[in-house]
Jmol script that loads the backbone (N, CA, C; Angstrom):
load data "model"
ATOM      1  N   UNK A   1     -19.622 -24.313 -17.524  1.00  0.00           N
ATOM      2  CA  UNK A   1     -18.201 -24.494 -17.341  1.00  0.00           C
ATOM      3  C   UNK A   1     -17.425 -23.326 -17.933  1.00  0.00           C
ATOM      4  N   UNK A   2     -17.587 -23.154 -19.130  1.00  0.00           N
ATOM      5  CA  UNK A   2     -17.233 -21.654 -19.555  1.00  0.00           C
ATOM      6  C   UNK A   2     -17.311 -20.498 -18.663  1.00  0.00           C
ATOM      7  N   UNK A   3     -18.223 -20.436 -18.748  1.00  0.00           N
ATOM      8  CA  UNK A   3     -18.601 -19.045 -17.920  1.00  0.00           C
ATOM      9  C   UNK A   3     -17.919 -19.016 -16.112  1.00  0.00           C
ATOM     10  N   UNK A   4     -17.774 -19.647 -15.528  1.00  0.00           N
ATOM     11  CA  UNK A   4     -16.637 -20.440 -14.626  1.00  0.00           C
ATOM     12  C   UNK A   4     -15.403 -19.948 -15.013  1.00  0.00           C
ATOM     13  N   UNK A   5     -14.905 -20.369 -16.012  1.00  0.00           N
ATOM     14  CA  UNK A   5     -13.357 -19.961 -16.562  1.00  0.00           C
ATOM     15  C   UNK A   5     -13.054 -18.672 -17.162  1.00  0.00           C
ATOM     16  N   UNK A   6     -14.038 -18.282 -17.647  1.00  0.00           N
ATOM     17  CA  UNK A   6     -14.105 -16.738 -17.722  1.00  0.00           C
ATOM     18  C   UNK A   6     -14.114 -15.947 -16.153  1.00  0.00           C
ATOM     19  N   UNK A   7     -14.632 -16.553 -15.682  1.00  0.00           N
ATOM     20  CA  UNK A   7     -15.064 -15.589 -14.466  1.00  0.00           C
ATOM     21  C   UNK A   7     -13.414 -15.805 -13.558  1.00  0.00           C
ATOM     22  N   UNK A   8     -12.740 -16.492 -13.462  1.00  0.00           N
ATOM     23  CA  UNK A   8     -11.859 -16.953 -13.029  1.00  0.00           C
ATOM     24  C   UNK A   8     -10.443 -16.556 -13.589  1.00  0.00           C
ATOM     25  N   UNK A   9     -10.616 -16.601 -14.939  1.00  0.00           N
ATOM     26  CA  UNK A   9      -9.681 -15.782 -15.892  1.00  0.00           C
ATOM     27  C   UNK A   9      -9.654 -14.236 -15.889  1.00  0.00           C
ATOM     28  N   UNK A  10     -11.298 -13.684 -15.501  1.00  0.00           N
ATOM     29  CA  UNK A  10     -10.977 -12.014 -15.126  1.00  0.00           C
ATOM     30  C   UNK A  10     -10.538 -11.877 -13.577  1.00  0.00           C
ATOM     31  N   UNK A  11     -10.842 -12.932 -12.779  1.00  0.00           N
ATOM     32  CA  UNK A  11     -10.033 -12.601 -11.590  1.00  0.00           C
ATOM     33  C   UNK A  11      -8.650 -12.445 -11.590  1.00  0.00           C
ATOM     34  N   UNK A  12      -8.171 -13.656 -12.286  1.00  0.00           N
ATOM     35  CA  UNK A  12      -6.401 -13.631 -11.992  1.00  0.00           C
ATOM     36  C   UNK A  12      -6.332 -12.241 -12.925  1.00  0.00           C
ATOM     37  N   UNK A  13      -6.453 -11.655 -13.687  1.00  0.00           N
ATOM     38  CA  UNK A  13      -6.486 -10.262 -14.241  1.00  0.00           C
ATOM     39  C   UNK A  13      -6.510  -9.072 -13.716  1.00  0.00           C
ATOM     40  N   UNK A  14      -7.371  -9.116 -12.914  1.00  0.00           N
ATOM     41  CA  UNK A  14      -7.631  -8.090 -12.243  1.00  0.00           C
ATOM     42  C   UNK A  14      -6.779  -8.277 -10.900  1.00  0.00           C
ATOM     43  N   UNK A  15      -6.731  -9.178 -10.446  1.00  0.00           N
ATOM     44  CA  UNK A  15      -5.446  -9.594  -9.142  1.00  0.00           C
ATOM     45  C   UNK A  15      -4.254  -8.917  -9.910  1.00  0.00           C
ATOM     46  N   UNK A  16      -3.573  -9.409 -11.060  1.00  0.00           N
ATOM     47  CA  UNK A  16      -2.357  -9.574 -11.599  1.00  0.00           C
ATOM     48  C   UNK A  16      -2.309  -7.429 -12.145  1.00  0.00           C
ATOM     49  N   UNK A  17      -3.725  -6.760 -12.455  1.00  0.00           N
ATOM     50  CA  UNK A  17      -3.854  -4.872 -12.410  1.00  0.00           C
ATOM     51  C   UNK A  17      -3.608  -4.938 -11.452  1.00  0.00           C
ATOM     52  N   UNK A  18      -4.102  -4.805 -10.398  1.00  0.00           N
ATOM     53  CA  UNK A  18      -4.018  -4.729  -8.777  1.00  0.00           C
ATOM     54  C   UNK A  18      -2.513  -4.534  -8.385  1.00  0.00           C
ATOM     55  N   UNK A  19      -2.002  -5.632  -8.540  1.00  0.00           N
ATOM     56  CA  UNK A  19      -0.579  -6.137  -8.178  1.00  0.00           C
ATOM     57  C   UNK A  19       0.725  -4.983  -8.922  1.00  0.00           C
ATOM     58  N   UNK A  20       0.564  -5.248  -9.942  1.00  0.00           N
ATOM     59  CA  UNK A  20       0.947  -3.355 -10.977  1.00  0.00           C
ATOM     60  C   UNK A  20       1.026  -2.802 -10.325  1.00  0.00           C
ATOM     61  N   UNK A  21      -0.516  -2.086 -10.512  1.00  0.00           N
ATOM     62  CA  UNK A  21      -0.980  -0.629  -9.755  1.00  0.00           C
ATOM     63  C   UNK A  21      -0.066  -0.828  -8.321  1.00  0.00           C
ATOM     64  N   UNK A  22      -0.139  -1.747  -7.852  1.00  0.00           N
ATOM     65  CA  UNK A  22       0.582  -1.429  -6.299  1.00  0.00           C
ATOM     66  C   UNK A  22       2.316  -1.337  -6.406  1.00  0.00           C
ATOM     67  N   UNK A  23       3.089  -2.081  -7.155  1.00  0.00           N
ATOM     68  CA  UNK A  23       4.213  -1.732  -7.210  1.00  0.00           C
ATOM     69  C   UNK A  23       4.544  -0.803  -7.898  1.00  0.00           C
ATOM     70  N   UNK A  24       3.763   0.399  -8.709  1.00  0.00           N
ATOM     71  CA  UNK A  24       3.716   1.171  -9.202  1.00  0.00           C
ATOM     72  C   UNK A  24       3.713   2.673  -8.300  1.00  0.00           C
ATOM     73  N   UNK A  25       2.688   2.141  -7.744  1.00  0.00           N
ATOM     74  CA  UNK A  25       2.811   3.126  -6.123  1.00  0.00           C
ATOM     75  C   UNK A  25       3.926   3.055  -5.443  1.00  0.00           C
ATOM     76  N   UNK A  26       4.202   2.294  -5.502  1.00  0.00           N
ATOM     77  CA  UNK A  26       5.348   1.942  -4.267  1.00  0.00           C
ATOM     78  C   UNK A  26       7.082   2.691  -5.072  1.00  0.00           C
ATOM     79  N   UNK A  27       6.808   2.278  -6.309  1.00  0.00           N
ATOM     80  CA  UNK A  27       7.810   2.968  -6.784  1.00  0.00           C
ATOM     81  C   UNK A  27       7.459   4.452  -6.889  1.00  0.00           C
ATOM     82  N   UNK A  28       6.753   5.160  -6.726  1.00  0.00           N
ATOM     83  CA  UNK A  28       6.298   6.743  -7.022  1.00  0.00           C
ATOM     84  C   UNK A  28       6.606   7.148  -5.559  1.00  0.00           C
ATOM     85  N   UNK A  29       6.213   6.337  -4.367  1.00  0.00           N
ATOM     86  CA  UNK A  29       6.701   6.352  -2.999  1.00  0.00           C
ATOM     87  C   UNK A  29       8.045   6.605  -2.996  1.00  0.00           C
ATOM     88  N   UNK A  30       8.632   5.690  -3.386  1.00  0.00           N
ATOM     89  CA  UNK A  30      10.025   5.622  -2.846  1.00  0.00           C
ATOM     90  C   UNK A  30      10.959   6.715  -3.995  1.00  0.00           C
ATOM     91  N   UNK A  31      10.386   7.222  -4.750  1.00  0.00           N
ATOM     92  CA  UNK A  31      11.338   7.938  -5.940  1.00  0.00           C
ATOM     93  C   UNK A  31      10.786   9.516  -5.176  1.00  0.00           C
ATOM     94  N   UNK A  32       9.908   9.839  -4.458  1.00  0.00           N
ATOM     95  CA  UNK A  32       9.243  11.009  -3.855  1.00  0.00           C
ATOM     96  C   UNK A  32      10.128  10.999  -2.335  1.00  0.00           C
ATOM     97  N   UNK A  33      10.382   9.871  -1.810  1.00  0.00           N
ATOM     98  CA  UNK A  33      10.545   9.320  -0.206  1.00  0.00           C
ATOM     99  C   UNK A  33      12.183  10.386  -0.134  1.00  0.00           C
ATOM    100  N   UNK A  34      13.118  10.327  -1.187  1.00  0.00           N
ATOM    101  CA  UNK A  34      14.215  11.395  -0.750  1.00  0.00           C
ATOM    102  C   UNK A  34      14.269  12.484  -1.416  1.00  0.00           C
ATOM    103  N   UNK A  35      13.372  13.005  -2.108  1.00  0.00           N
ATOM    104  CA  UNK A  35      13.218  14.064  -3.116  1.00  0.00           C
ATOM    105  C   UNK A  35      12.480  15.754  -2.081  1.00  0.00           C
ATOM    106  N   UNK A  36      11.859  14.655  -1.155  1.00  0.00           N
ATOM    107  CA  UNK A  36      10.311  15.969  -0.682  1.00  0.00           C
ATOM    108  C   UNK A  36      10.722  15.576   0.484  1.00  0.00           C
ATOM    109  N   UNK A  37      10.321  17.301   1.243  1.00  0.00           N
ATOM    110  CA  UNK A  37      10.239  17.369   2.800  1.00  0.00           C
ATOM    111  C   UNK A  37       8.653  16.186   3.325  1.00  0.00           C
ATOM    112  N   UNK A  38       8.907  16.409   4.937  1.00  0.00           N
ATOM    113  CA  UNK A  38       7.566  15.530   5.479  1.00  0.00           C
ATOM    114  C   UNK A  38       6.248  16.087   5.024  1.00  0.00           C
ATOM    115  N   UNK A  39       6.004  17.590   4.931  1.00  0.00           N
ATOM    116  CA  UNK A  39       4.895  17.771   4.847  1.00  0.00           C
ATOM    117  C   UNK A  39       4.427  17.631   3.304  1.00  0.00           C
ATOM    118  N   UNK A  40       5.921  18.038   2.578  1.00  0.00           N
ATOM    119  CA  UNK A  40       5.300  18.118   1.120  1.00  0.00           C
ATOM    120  C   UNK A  40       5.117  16.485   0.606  1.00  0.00           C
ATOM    121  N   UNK A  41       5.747  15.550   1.501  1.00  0.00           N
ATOM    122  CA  UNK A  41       5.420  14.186   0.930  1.00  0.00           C
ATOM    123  C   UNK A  41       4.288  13.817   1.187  1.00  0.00           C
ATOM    124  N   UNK A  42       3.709  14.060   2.672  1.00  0.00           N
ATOM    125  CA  UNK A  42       2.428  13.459   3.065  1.00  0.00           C
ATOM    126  C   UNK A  42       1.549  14.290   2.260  1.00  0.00           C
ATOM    127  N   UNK A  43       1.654  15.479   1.705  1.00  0.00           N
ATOM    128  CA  UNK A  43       0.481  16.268   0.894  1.00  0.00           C
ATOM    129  C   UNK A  43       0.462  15.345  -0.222  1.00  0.00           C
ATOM    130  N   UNK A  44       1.514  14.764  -1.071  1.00  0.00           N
ATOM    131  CA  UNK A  44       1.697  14.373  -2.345  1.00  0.00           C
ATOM    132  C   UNK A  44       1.073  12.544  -2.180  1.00  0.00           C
ATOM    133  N   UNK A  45       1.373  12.144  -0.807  1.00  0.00           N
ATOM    134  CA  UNK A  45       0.915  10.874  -1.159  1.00  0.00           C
ATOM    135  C   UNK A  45      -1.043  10.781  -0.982  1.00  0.00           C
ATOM    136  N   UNK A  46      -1.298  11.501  -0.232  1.00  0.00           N
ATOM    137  CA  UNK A  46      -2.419  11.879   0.038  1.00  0.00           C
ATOM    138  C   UNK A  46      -3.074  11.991  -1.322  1.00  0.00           C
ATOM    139  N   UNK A  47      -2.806  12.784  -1.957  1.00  0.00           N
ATOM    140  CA  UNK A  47      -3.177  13.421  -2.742  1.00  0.00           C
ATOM    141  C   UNK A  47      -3.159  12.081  -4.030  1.00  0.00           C
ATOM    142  N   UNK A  48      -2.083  11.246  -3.621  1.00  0.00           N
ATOM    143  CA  UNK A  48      -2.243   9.839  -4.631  1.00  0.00           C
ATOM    144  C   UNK A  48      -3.269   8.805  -3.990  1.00  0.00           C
ATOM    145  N   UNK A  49      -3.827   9.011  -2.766  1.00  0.00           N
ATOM    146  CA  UNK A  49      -4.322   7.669  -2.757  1.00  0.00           C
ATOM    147  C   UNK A  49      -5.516   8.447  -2.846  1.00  0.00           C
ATOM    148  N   UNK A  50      -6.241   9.438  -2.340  1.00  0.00           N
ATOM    149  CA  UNK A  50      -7.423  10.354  -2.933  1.00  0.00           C
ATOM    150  C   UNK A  50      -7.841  10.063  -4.813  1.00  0.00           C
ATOM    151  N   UNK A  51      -6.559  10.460  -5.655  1.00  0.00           N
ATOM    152  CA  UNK A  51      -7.100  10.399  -6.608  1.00  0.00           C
ATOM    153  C   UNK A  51      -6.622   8.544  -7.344  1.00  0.00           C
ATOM    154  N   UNK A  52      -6.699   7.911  -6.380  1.00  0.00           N
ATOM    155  CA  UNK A  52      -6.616   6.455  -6.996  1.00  0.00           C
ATOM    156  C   UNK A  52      -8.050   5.788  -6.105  1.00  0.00           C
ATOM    157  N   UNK A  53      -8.410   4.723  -6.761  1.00  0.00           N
ATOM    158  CA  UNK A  53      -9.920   3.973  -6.364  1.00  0.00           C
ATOM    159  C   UNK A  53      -8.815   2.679  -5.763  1.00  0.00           C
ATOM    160  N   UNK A  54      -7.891   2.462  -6.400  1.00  0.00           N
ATOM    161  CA  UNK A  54      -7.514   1.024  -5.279  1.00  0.00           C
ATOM    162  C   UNK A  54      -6.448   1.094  -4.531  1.00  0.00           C
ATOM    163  N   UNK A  55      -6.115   1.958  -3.822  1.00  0.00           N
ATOM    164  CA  UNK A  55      -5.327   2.330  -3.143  1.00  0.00           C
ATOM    165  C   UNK A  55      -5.987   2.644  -2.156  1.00  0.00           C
ATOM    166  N   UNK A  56      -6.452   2.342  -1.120  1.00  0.00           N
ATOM    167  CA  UNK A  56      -6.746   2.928   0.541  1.00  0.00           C
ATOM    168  C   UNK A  56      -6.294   3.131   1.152  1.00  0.00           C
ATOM    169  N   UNK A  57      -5.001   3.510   1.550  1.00  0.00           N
ATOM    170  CA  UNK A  57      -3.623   3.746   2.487  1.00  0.00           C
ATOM    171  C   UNK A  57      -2.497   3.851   1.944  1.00  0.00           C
ATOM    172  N   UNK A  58      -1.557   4.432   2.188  1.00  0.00           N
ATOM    173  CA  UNK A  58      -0.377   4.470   2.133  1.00  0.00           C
ATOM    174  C   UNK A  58       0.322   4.660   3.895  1.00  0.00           C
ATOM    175  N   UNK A  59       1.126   3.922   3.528  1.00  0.00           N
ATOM    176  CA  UNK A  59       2.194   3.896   5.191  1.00  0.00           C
ATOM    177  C   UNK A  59       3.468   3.227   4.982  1.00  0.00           C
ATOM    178  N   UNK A  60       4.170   4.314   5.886  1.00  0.00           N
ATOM    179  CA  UNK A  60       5.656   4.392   5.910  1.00  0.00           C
ATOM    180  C   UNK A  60       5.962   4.196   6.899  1.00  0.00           C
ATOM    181  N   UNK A  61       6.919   3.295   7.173  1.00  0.00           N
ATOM    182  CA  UNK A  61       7.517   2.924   8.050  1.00  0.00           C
ATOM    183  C   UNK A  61       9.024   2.782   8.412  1.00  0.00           C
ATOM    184  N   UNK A  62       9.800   2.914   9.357  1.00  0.00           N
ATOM    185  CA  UNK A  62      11.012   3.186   9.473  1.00  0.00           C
ATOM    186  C   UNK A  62      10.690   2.149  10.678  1.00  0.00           C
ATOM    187  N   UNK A  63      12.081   0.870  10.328  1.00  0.00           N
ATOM    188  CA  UNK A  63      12.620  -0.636  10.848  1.00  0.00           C
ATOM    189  C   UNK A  63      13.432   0.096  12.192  1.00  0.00           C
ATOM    190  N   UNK A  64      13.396  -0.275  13.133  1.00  0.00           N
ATOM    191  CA  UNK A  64      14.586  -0.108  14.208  1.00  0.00           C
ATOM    192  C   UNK A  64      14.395  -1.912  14.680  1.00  0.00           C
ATOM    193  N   UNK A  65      15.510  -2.352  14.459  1.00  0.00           N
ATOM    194  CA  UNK A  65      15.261  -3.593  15.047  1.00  0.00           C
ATOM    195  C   UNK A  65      14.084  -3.969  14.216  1.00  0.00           C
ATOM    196  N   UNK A  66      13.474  -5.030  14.952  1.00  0.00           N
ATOM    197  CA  UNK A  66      12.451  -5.542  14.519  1.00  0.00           C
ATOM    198  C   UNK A  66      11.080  -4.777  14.979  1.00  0.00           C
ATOM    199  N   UNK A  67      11.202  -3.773  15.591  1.00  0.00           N
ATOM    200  CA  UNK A  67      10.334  -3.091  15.410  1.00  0.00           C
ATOM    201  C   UNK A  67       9.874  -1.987  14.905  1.00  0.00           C
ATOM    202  N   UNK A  68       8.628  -2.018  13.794  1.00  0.00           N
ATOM    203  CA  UNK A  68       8.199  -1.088  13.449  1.00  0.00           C
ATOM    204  C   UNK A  68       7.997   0.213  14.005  1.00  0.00           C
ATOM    205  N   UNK A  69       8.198   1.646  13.047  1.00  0.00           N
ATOM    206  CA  UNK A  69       7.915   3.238  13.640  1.00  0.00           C
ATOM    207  C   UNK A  69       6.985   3.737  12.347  1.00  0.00           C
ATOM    208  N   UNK A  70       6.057   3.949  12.607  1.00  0.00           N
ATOM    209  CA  UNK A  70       5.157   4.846  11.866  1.00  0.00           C
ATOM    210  C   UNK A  70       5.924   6.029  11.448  1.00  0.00           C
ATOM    211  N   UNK A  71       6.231   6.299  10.216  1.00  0.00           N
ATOM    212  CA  UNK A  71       7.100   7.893   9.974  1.00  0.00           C
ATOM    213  C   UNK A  71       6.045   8.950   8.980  1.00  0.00           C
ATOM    214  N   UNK A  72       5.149   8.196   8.694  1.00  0.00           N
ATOM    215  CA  UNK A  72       3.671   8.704   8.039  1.00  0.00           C
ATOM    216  C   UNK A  72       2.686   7.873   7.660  1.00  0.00           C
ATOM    217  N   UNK A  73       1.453   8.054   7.408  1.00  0.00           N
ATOM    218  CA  UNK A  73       0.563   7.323   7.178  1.00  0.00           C
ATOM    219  C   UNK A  73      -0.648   8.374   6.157  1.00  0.00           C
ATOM    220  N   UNK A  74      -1.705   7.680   5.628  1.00  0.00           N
ATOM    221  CA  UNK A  74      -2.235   8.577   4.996  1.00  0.00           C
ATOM    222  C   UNK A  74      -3.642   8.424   5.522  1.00  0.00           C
ATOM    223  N   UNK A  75      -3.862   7.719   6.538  1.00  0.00           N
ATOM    224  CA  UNK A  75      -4.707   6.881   6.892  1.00  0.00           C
ATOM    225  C   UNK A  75      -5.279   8.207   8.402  1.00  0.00           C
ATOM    226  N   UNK A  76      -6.686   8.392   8.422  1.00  0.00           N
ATOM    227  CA  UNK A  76      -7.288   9.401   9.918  1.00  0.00           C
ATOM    228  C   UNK A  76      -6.894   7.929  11.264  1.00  0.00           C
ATOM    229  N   UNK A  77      -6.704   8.900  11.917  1.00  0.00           N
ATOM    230  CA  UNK A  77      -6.753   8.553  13.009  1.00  0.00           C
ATOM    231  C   UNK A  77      -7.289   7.510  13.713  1.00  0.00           C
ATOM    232  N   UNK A  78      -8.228   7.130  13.122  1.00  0.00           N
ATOM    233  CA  UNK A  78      -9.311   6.424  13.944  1.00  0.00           C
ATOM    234  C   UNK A  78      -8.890   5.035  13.005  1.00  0.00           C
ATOM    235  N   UNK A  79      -7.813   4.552  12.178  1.00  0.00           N
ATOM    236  CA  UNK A  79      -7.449   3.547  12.035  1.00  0.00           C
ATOM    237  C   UNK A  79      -5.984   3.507  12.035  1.00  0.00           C
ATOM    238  N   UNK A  80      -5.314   3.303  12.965  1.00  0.00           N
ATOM    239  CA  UNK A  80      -3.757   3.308  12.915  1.00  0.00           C
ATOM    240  C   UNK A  80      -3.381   2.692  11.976  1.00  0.00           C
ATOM    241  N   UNK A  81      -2.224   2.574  11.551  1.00  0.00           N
ATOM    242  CA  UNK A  81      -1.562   1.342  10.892  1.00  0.00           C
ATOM    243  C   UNK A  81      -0.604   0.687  11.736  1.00  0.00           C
ATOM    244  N   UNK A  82      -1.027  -0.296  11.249  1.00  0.00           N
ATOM    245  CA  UNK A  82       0.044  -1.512  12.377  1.00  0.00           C
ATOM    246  C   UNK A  82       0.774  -2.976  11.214  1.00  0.00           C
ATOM    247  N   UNK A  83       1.587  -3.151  11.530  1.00  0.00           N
ATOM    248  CA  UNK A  83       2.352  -4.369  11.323  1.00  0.00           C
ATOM    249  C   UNK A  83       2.468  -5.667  12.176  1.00  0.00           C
ATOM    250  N   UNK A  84       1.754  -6.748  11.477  1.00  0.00           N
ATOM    251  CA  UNK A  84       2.286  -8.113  12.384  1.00  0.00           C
ATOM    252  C   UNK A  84       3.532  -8.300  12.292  1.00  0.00           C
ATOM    253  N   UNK A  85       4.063  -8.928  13.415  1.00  0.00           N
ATOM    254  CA  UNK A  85       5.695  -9.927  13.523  1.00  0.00           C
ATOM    255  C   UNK A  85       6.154 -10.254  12.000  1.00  0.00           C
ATOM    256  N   UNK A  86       5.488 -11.335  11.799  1.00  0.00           N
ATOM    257  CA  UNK A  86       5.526 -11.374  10.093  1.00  0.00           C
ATOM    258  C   UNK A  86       5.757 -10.472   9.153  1.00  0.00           C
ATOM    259  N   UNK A  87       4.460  -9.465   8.997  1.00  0.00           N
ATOM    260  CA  UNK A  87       4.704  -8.284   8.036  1.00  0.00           C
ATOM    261  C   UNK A  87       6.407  -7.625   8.358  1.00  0.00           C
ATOM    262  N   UNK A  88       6.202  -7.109   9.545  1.00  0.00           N
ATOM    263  CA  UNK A  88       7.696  -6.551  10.109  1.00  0.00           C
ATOM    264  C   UNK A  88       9.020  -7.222   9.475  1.00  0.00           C
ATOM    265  N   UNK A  89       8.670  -8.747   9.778  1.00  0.00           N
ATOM    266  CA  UNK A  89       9.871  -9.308   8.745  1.00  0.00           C
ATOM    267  C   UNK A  89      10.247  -9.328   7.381  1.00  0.00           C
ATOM    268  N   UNK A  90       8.758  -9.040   6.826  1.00  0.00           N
ATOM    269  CA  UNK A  90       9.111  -8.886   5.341  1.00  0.00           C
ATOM    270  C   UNK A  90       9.105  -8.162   4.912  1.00  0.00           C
ATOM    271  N   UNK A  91       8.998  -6.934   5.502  1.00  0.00           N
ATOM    272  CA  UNK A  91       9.791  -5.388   5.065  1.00  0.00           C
ATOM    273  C   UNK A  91      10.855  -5.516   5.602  1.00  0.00           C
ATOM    274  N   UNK A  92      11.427  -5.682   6.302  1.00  0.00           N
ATOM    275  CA  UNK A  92      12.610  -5.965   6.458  1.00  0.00           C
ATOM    276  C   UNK A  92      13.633  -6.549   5.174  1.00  0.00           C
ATOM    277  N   UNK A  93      13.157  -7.448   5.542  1.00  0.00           N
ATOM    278  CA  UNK A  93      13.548  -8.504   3.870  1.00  0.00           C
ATOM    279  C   UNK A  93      13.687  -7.903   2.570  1.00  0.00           C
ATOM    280  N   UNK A  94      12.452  -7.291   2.038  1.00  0.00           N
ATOM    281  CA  UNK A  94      12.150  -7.085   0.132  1.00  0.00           C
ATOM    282  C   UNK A  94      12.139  -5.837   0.652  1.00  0.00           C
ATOM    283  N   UNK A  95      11.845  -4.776   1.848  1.00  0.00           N
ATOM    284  CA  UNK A  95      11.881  -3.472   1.455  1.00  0.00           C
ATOM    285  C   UNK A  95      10.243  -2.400   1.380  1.00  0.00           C
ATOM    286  N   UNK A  96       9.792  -3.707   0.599  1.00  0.00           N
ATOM    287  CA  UNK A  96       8.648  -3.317   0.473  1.00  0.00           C
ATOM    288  C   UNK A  96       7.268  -4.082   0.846  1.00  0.00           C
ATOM    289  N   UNK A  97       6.315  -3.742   1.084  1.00  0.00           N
ATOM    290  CA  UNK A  97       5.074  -4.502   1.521  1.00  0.00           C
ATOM    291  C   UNK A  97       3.774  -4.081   0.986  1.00  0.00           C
ATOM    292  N   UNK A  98       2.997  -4.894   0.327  1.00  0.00           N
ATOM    293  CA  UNK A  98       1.732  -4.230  -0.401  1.00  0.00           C
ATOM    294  C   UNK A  98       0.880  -5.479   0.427  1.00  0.00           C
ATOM    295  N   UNK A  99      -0.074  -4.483   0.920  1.00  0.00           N
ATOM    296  CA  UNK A  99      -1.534  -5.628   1.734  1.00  0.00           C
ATOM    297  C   UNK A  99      -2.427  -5.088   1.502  1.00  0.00           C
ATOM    298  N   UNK A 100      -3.309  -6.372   1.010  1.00  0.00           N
ATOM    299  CA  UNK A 100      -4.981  -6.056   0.661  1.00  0.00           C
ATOM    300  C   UNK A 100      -5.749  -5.717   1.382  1.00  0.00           C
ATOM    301  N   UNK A 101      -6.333  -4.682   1.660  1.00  0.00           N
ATOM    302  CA  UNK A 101      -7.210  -4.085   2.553  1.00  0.00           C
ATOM    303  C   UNK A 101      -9.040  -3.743   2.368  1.00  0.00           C
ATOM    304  N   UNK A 102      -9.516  -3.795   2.819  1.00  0.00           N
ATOM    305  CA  UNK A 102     -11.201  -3.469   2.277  1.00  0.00           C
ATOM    306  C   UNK A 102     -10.853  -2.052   2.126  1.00  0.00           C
ATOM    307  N   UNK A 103     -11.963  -1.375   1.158  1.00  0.00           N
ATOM    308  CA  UNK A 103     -11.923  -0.220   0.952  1.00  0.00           C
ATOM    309  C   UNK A 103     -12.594   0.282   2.056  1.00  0.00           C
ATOM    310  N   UNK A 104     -13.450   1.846   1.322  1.00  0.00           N
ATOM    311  CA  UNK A 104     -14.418   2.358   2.198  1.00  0.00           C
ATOM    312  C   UNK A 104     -16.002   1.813   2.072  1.00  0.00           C
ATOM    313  N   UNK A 105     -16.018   1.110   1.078  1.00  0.00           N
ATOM    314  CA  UNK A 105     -17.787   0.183   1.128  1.00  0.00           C
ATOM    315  C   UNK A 105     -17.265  -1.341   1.528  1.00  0.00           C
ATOM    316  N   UNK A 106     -16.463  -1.427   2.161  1.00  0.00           N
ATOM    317  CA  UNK A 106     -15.791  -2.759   2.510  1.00  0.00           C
ATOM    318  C   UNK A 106     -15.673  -4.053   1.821  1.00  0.00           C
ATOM    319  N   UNK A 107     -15.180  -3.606   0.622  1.00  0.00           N
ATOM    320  CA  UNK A 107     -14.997  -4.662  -0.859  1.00  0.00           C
ATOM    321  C   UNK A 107     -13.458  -4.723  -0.807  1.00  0.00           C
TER     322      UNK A 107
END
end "model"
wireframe off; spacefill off
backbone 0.3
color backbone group
C-alpha cells in the first residue's frame, strides 16, 4: 500500500514539474513573440525545445475566426501541427494551450 502512494505521490509531482516547465515556456514564447523577427524567433524557439527533454514542439498559431493559421512551428514536416474544434476554442479563450504529446521514444 505504501509503495502505491509513493508511486502516485511522484506522479502528481512530476505532472505538477511538467505543468511549470510548460507555462514557463510559454511565457519565454510570448515575452520573445514581439521582441524577435520570424527567423530569429523560430531559430530561438528551436533552439529551446532542442535543448529541453520535455518539450517536443512548439507551435504558434494566429486565430482568424475560429480558425486556426500555423504562423510557426518547430516541428519537420512530416508532422504538421493541427488543432481540434475544441483546442481552437481554448486558445481562443486563455490564450494559451499546452498538450501532452509522446516524445521521440514515444513516452
Amino acid at each position: 500500500m505504501s509503495q502505491w502512494l509513493d508511486t502516485t505521490f511522484s506522479e502528481r509531482a512530476l505532472e505538477r514539474d511538467l505543468k511549470e516547465h510548460a507555462l514557463l515556456v510559454l511565457s519565454t514564447v510570448d515575452s520573445l513573440w514581439g521582441r524577435s523577427d520570424p527567423e530569429g524567433l523560430a531559430h530561438k524557439l528551436t533552439a529551446m525545445v532542442e535543448g529541453s527533454r520535455d518539450v517536443v514542439a512548439i507551435d504558434l498559431f494566429r486565430l482568424n475566426g475560429d480558425l486556426p493559421e500555423v504562423v510557426l512551428t518547430t516541428r519537420g514536416a512530416e508532422v504538421p501541427p493541427a488543432l481540434s474544434a475544441g483546442q481552437a476554442r481554448q486558445l481562443a479563450r486563455e490564450g494559451s494551450l499546452s498538450t501532452r504529446l509522446p516524445g521521440p521514444d514515444g513516452a
